[in-house]
C-alpha positions as CSV (number, residue, x, y, z in Angstrom):
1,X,4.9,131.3,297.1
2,X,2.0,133.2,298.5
3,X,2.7,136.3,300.9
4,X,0.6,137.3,303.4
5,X,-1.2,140.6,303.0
6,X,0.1,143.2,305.5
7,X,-1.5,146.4,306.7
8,X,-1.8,149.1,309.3
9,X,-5.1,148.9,311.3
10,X,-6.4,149.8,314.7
11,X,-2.7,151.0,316.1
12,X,-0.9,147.7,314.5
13,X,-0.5,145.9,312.1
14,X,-2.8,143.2,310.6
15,X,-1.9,140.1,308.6
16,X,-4.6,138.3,306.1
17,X,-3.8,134.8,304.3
18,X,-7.0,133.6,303.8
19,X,-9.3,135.8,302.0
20,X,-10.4,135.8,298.5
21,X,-8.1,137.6,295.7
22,X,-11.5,139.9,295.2
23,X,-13.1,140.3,299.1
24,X,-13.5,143.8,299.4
25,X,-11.8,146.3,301.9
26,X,-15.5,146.8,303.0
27,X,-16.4,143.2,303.5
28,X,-12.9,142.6,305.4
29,X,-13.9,145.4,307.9
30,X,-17.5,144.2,308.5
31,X,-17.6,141.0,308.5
32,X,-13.5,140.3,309.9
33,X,-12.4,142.8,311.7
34,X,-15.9,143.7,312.9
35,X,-15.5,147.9,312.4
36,X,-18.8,148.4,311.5
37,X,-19.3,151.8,311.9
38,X,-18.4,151.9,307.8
39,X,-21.3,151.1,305.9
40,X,-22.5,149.2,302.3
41,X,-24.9,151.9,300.3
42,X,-24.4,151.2,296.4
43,X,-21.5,148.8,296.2
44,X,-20.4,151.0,293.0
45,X,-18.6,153.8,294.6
46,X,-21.6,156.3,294.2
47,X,-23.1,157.1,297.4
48,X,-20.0,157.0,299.8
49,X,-21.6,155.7,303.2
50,X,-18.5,153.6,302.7
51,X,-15.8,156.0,302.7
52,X,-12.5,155.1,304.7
53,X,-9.2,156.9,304.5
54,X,-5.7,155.1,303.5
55,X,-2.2,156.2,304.6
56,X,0.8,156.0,302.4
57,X,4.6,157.1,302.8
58,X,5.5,159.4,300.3
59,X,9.0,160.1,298.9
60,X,9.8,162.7,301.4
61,X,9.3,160.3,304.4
62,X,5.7,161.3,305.2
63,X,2.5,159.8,305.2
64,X,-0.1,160.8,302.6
65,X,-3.5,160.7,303.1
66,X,-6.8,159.9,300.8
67,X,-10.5,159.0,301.0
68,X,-11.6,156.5,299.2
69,X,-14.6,154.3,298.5
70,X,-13.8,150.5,300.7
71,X,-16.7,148.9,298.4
72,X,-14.7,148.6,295.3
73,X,-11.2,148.4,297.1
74,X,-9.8,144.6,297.1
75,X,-7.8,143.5,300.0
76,X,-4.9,142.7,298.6
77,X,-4.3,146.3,297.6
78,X,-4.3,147.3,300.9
79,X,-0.7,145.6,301.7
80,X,2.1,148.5,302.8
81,X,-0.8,150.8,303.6
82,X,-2.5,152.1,306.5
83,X,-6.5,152.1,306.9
84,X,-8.0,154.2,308.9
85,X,-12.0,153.9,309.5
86,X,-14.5,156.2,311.5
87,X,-13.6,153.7,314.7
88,X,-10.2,155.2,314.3
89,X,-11.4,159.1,315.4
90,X,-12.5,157.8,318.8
91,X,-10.4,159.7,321.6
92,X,-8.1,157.2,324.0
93,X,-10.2,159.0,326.6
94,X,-13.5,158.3,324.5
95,X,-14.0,162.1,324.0
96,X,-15.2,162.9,320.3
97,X,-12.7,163.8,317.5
98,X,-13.1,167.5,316.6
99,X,-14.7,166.2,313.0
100,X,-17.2,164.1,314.9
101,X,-17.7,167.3,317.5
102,X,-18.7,169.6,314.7
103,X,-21.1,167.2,313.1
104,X,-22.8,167.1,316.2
105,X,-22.9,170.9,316.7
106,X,-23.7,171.7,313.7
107,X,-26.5,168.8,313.7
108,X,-24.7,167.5,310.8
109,X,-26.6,164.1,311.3
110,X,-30.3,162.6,311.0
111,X,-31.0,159.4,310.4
112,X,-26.8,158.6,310.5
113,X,-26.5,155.6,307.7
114,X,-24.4,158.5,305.6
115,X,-22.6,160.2,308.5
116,X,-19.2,157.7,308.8
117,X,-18.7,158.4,305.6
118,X,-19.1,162.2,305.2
119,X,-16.8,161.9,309.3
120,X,-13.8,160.3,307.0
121,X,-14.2,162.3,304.1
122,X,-14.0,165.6,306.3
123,X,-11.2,164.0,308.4
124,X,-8.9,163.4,304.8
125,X,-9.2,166.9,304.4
126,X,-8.9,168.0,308.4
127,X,-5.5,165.6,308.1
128,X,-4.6,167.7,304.6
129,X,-4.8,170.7,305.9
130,X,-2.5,170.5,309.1
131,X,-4.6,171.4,311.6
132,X,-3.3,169.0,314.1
133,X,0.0,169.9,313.6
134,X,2.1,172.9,314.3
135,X,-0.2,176.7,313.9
136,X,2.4,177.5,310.8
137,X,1.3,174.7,308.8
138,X,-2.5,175.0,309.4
139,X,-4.7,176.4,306.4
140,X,-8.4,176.4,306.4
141,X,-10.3,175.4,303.3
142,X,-13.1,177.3,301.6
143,X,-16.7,176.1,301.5
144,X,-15.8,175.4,297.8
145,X,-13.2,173.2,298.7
146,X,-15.3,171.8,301.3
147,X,-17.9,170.8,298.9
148,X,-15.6,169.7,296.2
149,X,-14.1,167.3,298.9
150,X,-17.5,165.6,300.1
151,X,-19.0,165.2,296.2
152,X,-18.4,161.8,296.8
153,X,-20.8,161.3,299.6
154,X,-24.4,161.9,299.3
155,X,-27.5,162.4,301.9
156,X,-31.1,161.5,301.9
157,X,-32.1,163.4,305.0
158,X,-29.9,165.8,307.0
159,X,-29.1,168.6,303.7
160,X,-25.5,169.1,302.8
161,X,-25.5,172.8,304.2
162,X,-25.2,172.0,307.9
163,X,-22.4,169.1,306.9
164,X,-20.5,171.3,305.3
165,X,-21.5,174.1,308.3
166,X,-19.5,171.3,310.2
167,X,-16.4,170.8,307.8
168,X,-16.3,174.9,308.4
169,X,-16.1,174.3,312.5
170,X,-13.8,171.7,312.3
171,X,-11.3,173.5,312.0
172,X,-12.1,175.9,314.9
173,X,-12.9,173.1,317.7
174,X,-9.9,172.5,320.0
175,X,-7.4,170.1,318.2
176,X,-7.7,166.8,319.0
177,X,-6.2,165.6,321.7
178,X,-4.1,162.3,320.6
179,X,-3.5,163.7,316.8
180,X,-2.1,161.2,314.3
181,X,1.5,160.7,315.0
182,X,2.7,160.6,311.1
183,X,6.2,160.2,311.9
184,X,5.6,157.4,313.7
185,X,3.0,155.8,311.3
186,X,5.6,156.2,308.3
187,X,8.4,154.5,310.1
188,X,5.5,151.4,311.0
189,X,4.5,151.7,307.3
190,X,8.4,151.5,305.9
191,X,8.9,148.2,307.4
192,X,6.0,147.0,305.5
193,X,7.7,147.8,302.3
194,X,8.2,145.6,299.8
195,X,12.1,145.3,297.5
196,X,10.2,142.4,295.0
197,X,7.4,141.6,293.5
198,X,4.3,141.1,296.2
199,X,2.2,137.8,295.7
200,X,-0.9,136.7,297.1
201,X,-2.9,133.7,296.0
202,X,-6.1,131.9,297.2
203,X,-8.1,129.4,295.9
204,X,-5.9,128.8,292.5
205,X,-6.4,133.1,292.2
206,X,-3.1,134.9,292.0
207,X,-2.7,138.8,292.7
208,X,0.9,139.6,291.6
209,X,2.1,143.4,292.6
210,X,5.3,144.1,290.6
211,X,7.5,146.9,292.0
212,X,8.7,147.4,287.9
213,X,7.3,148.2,284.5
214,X,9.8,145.4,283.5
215,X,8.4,142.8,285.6
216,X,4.8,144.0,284.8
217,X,5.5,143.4,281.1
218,X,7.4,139.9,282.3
219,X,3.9,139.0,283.9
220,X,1.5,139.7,281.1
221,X,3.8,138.3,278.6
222,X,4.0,135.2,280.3
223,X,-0.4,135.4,280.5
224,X,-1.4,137.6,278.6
225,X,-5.4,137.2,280.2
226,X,-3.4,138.3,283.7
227,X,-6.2,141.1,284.3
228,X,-4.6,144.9,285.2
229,X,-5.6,146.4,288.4
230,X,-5.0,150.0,288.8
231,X,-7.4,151.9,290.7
232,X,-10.6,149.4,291.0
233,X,-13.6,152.2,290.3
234,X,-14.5,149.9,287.0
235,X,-12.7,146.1,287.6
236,X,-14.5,147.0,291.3
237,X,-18.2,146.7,290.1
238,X,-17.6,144.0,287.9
239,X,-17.1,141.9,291.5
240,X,-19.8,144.0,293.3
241,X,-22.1,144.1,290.6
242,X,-21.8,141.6,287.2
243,X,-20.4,138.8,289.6
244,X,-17.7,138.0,287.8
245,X,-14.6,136.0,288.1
246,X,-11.4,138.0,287.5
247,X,-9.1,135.3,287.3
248,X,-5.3,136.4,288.0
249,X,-5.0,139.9,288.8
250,X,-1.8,142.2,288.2
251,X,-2.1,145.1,290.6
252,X,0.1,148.3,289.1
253,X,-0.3,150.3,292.2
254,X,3.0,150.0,293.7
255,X,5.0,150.8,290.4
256,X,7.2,153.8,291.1
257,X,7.8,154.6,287.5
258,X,4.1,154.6,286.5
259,X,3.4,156.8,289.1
260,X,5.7,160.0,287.8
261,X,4.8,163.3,286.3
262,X,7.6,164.9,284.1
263,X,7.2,168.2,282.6
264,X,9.7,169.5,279.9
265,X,9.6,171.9,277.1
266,X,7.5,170.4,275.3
267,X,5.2,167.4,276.7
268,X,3.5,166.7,280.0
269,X,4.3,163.3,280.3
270,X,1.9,161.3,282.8
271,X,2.7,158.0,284.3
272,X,-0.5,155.3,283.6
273,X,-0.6,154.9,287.4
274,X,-1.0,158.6,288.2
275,X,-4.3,159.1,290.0
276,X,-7.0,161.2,288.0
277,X,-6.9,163.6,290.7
278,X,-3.0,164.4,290.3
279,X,-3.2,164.1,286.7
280,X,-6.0,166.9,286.4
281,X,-4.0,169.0,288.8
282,X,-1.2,169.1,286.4
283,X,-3.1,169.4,283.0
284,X,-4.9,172.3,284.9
285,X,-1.5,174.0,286.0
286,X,-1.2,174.1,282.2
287,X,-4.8,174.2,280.3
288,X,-6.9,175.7,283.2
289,X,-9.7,175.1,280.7
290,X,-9.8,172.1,282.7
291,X,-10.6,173.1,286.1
292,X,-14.6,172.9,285.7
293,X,-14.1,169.0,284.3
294,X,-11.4,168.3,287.0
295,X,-14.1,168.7,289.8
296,X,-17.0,167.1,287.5
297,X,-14.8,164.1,286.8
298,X,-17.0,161.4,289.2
299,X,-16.1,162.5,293.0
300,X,-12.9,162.7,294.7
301,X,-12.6,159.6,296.2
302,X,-13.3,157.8,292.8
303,X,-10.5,160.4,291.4
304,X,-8.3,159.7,294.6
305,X,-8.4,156.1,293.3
306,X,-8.7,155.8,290.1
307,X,-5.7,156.3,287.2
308,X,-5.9,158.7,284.2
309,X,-4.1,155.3,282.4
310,X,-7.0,153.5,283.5
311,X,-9.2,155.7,281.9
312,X,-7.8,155.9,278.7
313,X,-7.5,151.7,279.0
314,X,-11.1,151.2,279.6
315,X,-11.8,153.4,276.6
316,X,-15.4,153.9,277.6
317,X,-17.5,155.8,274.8
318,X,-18.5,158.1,278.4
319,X,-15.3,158.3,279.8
320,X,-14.7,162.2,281.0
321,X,-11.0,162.2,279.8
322,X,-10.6,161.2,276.4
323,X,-12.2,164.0,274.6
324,X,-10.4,166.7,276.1
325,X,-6.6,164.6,275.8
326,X,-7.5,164.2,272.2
327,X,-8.4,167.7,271.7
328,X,-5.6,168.4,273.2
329,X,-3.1,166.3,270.7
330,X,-2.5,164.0,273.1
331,X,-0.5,160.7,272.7
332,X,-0.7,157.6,273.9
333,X,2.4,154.9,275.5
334,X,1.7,151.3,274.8
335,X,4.1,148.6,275.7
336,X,4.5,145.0,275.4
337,X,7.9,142.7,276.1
338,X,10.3,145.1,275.5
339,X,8.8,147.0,272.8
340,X,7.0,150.4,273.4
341,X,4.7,152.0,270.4
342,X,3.1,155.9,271.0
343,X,0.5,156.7,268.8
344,X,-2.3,159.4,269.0
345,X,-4.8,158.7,271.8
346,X,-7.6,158.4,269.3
347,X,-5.8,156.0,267.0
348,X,-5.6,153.7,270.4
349,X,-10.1,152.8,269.5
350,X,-11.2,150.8,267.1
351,X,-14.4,150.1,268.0
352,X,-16.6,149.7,270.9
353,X,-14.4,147.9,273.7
354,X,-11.9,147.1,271.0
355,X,-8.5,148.7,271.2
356,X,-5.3,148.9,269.0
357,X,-3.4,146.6,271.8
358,X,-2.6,143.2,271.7
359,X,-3.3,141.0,274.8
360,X,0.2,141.2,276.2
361,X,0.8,145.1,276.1
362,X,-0.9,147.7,278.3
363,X,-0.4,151.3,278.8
364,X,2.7,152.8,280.2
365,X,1.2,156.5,280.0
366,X,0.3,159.6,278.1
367,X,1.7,162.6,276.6
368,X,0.2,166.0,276.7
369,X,1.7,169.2,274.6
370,X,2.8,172.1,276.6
371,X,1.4,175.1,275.4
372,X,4.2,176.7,273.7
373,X,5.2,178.4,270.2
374,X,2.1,178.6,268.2
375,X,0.2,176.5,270.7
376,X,0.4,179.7,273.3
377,X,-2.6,181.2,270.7
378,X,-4.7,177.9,271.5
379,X,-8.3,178.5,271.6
380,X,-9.8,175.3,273.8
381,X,-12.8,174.6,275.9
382,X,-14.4,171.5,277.3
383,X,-18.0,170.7,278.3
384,X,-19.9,168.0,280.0
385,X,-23.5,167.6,280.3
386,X,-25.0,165.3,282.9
387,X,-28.2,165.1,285.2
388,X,-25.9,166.4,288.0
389,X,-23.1,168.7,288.3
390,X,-21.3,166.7,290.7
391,X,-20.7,162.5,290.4
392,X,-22.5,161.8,287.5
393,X,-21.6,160.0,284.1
394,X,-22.4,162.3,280.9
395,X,-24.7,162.1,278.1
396,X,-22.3,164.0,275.9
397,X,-18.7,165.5,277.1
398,X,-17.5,167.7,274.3
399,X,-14.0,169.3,273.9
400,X,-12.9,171.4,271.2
401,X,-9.9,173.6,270.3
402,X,-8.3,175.7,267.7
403,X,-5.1,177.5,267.3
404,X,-6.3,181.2,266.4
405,X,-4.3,182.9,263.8
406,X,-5.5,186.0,264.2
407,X,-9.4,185.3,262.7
408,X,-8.6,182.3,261.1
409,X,-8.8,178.8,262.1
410,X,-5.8,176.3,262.2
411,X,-5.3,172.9,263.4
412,X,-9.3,172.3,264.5
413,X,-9.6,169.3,267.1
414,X,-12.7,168.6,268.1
415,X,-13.9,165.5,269.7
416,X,-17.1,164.1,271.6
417,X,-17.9,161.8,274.1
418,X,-21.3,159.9,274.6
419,X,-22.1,160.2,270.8
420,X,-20.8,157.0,269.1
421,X,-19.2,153.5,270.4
422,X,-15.8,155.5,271.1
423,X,-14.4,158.7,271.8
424,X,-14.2,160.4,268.2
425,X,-13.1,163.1,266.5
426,X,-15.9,165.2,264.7
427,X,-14.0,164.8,261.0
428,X,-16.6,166.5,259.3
429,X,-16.9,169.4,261.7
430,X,-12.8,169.6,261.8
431,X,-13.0,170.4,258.1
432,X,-15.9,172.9,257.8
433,X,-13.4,175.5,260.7
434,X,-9.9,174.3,258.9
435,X,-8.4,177.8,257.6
436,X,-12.1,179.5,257.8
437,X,-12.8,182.8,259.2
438,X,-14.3,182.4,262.9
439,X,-17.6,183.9,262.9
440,X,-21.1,183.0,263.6
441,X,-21.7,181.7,260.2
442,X,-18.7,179.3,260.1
443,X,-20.2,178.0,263.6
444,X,-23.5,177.4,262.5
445,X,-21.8,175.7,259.2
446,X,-20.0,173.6,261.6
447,X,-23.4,172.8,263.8
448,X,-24.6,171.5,261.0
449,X,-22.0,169.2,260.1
450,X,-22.0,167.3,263.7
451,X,-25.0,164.8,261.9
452,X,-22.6,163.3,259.4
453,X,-20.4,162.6,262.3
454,X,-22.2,161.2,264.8
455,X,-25.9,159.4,265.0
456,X,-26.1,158.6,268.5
457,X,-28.0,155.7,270.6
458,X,-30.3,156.7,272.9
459,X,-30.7,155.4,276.6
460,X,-31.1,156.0,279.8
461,X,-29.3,159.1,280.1
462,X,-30.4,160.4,276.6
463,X,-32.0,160.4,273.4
464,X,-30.4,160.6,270.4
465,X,-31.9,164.1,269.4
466,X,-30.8,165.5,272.4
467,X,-27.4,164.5,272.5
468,X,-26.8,165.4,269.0
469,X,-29.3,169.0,269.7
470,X,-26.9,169.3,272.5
471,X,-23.4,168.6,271.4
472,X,-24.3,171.5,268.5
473,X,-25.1,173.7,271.5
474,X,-21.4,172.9,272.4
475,X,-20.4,174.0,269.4
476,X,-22.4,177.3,269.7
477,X,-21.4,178.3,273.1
478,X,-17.4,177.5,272.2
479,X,-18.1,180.0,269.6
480,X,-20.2,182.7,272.1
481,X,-16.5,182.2,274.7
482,X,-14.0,182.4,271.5
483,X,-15.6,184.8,269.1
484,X,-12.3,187.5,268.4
485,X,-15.0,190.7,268.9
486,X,-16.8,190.5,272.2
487,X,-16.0,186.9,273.6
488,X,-18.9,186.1,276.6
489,X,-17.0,185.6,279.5
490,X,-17.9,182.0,281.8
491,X,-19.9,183.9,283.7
492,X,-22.5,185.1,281.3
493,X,-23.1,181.8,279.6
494,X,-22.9,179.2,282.8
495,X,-26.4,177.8,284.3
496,X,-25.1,178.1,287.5
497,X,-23.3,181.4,287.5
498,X,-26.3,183.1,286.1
499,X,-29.0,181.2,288.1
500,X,-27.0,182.4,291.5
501,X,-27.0,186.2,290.3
């Protein structure tokens, strides 16, 4: 029986039974509700004119906030949440939020089309931050922060410094004056929670949200072509973009068990519902090798949405995540009926868009090795080269790793997006550095090896000669950073570092 789909909006809460299993969050607030202060740039989730915010209760009885991009949201997903949009800021007595009240100080706004989206990407972090709340829990973010926090919304016109000139004032303007009451928005949002297994249908489509792994794996065993919905930043365009017609849809988001972290001796072990964003602030806790492709990994609001288990389903040849996880040993969960299988994550691809999974399973999550016992020696470095530093897919993301024993190499991993039909392991370059001596000779030997590994297509983001001219370079600067006399620190060898000294 079909449920209706209920959400917080506009101070109460809305009810929708007869929109389309796919109608976006950004066509429901346009063209239904009428809030058309959010606006429709890319329909992808690139440009982020489109930006809203969602509230969610968290375990401790509060509400969490994130921005995310309402193009590529469905509707459906929205049920137990709250939205807020750029409508949402205005005061009761019609004064200016303290976001919009910087942006207009700091003349944070030309031609505008951009500007409710940049407003509800600032107020995320405004909201994150505690500044409407008590003076002890108030902390003010740095510019870096700032700009890491607005990568996903880009201008034509005004210039980012003056926007981000504004995110800096923000927090010195006068608090507003009605704040967000977030005790009283997570009591609203716990009666909209759920005990069972939310269904929505229209038109013969069915969207099923399990509240299990158990009934998940009931759902797809019963239809295996039941399509899995996780974070929508890839199913998303192929509404807003390919046109296509999803059929049933089983949405993961509001599995408790698939959205855990659990760190013991010896694994990281990371639900397939965990967002990228809280995946990579783990891993990074624990390989801060990873900090530079954490922030590089799309934008935030695609990495506030999106699941690292998504990732590693899609198993894109460009996807950021998959070379570093399998230079890292990673492993892979897989499960089907009752049966579960773990297997290294780069047994899990075949060959392009063909994966070791049968219709009926889908991934339960990943686990990472800790870095203990001989791991604590691991050399390991990861490298993505794109067009633009910030929310951009790369022509080749490279990740390689060694464990040193003293000058020796053991246990070589090194693996490459961008350069074949999969994320793969250089075989050939793995056994040139097995148990040699690490010096510049070994390196160029292995340089020279990445051809019988890879032969590359080229397209619009590369040729072939340069990714492969590239993906050596890789391999030459891993060796400049992890040489054992006179390693270059990050500093000496990064574009950006050296073009700003």
């Amino acid at each position: 029986m079909s449920q209706p789909i209920r959400f917080y909006h506009r101070n109460a809460i809305r009810e929708v039974s007869d929109a389309s299993v796919t109608r976006t969050v950004l066509q429901y607030l346009r063209e239904d509700a009428l809030c058309t202060g959010t606006k429709e740039g890319c329909a992808e989730g690139d440009c982020g004119a489109c930006t809203v915010v969602l509230g969610e209760r968290d375990e401790a009885g509060g509400v969490k906030f994130k921005a995310v991009n309402a193009c590529i949201q469905f509707l459906p997903t929205l049920d137990g949440k709250a939205l807020f949009t750029v409508e949402d800021l205005r005061q009761p007595d019609g004064s200016l939020h303290p976001v919009q009240e910087a942006m207009v100080e700091c003349h944070g706004s030309q031609c505008g089309f951009c500007t409710p989206g940049f407003v509800m990407s600032m107020w995320s972090l405004y909201e994150k931050h505690g500044h409407e709340h008590s003076c002890a829990n108030k902390t003010v973010p740095s510019r870096a922060d700032i700009s890491d926090a607005l990568t996903g919304n880009l201008c034509r016109c005004t210039g980012y410094r003056p926007i981000v000139d504004a995110a800096v004032r923000m927090f010195e303007v006068p608090a507003p004056k009605a704040p967000v009451d977030i005790a009283a928005l997570s009591r609203t949002l716990a009666t909209l929670e759920r005990d069972d297994t939310f269904r929505y249908e229209h038109a013969g489509q069915r969207f099923d949200a399990p509240r299990t792994v158990e009934e998940l794996a009931r759902i797809k065993a019963a239809k295996p072509s039941t399509r899995i919905l996780s974070g929508s930043t890839d199913i998303g365009l192929w509404v807003t973009k390919l046109m296509r017609d999803l059929g049933d849809i089983v949405y993961v988001g509001r599995i408790s068990a698939l959205q855990k972290i659990e760190t013991s001796a010896d694994w990281i072990e990371i639900g397939a519902g965990v967002t990228v964003e809280r995946a990579y602030e783990e891993l990074a806790k624990h390989y801060p090798e990873l900090k530079e492709m954490w922030k590089r990994f799309a934008s935030l609001p695609i990495r506030n949405a999106g699941t690292l288990g998504g990732n590693i389903a899609n198993g894109s040849p460009i996807g950021d995540s998959m070379p570093g996880l399998i230079a890292l040993r990673a492993h892979v969960i897989v499960r089907g009926n009752d049966i579960e299988r773990v297997m290294p994550l780069e047994d899990l691809y075949l060959a392009y868009q063909k994966k070791d999974m049968a219709e009926h399973e889908f991934v339960l999550g990943l686990k990472v090795p800790t870095r203990t016992g001989v791991r604590a020696n691991l050399q390991f470095r990861t490298y993505k080269l794109s067009k633009r530093f910030d929310s951009d897919i790369s022509a080749v993301c490279a990740a390689l790793s060694f464990i040193a024993d003293g000058n020796t190499i053991r246990d070589p991993r090194i693996a490459f997006g961008g350069m074949a039909a999969t994320p793969k392991r250089a075989t050939h370059v793995e056994a040139v550095l097995r148990d040699a001596d690490w010096h510049e000779a070994t390196a160029q030997a292995a340089m020279l090896a990445l051809a019988k590994d890879y032969a590359p297509l080229s397209d619009m983001r590369a040729s072939s000669d340069y990714r492969l001219e590239a993906a050596k370079n890789t391999l030459h600067r891993f060796w400049l950073e992890t040489r054992p006399d006179n390693p270059l620190p990050k500093s000496a060898l990064d574009v950006r570092a050296v073009t700003a000294s």
